[in-house]
C-alpha positions in Angstrom: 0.0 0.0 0.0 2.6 3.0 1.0 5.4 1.3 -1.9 1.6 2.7 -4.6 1.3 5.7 -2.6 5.2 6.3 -2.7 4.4 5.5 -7.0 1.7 7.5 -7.4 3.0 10.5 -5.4 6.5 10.4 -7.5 4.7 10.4 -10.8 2.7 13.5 -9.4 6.0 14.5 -8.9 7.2 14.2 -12.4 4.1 15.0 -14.3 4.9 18.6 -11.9 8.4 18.9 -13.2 7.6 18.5 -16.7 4.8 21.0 -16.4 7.8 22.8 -14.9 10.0 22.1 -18.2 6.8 23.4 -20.6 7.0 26.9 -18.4 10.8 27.4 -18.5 10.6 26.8 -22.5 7.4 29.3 -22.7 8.9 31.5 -20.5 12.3 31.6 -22.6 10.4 32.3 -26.0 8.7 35.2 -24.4 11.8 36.8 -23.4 13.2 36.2 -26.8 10.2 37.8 -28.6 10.3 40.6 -26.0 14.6 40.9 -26.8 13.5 40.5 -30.2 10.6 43.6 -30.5 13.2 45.7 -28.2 15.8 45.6 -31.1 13.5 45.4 -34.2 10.7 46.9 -35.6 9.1 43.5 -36.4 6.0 44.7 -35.7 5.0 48.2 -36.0 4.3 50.2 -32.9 5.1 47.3 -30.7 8.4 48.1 -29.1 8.4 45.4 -26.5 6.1 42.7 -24.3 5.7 45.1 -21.2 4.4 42.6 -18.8 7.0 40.0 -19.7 9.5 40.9 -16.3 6.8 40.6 -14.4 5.3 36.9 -15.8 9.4 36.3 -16.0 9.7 36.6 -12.0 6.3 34.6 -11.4 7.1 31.8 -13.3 10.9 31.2 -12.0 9.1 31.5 -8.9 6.6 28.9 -9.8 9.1 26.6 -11.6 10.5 26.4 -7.9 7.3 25.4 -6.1 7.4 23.0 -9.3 10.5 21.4 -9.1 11.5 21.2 -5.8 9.8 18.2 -4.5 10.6 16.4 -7.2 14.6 17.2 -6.8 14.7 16.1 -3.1 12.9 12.8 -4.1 15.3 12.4 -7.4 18.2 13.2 -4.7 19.2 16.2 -7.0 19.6 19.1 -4.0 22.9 20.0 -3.0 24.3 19.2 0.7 27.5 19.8 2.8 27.8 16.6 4.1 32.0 16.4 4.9 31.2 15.8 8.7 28.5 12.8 7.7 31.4 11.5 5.6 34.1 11.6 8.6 31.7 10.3 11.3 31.1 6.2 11.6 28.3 5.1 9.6 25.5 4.1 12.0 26.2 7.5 13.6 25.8 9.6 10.2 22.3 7.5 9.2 21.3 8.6 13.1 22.2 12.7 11.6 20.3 11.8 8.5 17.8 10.9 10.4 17.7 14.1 12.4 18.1 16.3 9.5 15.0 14.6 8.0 13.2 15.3 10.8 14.3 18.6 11.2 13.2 19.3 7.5 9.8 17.5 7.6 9.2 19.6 10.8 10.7 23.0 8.4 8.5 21.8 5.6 5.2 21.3 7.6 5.6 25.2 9.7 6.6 26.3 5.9 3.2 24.6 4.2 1.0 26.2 7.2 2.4 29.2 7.2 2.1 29.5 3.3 -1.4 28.5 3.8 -2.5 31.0 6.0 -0.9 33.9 4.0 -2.9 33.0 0.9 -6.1 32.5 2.9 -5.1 35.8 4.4 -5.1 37.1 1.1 -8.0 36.0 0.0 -9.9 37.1 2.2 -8.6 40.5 2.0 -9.3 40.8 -1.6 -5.5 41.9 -2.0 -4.2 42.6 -5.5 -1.0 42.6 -7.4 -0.8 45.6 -9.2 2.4 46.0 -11.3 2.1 46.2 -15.1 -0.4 42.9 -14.7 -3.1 43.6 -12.1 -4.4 39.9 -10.2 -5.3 38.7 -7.4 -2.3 38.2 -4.7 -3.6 34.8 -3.5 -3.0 33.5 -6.7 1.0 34.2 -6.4 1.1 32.8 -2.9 -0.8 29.7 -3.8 2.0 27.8 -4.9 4.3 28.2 -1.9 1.8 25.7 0.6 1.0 23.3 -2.1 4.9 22.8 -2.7 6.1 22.6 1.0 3.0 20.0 1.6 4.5 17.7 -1.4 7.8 18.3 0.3 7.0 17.0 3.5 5.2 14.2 2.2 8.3 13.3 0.1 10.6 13.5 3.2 8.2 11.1 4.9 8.9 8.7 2.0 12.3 9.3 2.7 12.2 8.8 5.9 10.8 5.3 5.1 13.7 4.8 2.4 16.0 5.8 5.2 14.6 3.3 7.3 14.8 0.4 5.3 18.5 1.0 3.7 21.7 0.4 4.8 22.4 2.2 8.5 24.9 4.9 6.4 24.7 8.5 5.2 22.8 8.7 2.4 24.5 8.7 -1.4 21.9 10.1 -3.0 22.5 13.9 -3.1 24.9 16.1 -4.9 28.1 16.6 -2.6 29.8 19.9 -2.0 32.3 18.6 0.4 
């Protein structure tokens, strides 16, 4: 039963990232065509895309929410982990083991917190204005949703954790 839930949630996962893949291309052919109608006059009177900054920011922004849970479940994040390297194995799983619970606990405050800011928003009726004028909530939205699949991924990985070897992990990007 959890190995299908573990399945279905890391497909979720991936079917995210590639929705995160489709925005980074989208958002890269707007810049162009904004680059493009800065230093041309492709199209008369049109001397650039005014909003495109603006949709720029919001979509890295979103590609973030996107990607991230799906990076810490592909082991794709970046750690320091010299001292977990130097320490004696059972001891560095027992740190891992900490650190995962540390970052479930992180991810959980982050998710509520998130949540209550859009909510907040909402019901204030608070607006975005810049060049694009919408609804704030809808910028916030993202942040809960991603730090609830992040916690729920560092339960499965909690579980991983449990049933591997008793060592540090190998599954991350080193910088030590």
């Amino acid at each position: 039963m959890i190995e299908r839930l573990s399945e279905a949630h890391g497909k979720l996962l991936s079917a995210l990232a590639l929705v995160a893949c489709a925005l980074l291309f989208l958002m890269t052919l707007m810049i162009c065509g904004d680059v493009l109608l800065r230093n041309t006059a492709i199209v008369p009177g049109v001397r650039n895309i005014a909003w495109s900054n603006e949709v720029s920011e919001a979509t890295l922004y979103l590609v973030t929410m996107l990607t991230a849970p799906w990076l810490l479940r592909q082991g794709r994040h970046i750690r320091v982990d010299v001292v977990l390297r130097i320490l004696p194995k059972k001891l560095g799983w027992y740190c891992e083991w900490a650190s995962d619970v540390l970052a479930f606990a992180c991810c959980v405050a982050m998710a509520a917190y998130g949540a209550s800011a859009t909510l907040a928003s909402w019901k204030a009726g608070s607006m975005s204005v810049k060049t694009l004028v919408m609804p704030e909530w809808w910028l916030l939205a993202p942040l809960p949703v991603a730090f609830l699949l992040l916690a729920i991924e560092m339960l499965f990985r909690m579980r991983r954790l449990h049933l591997g070897e008793r060592a540090p992990r190998d599954d991350a990007v080193s910088a030590g």
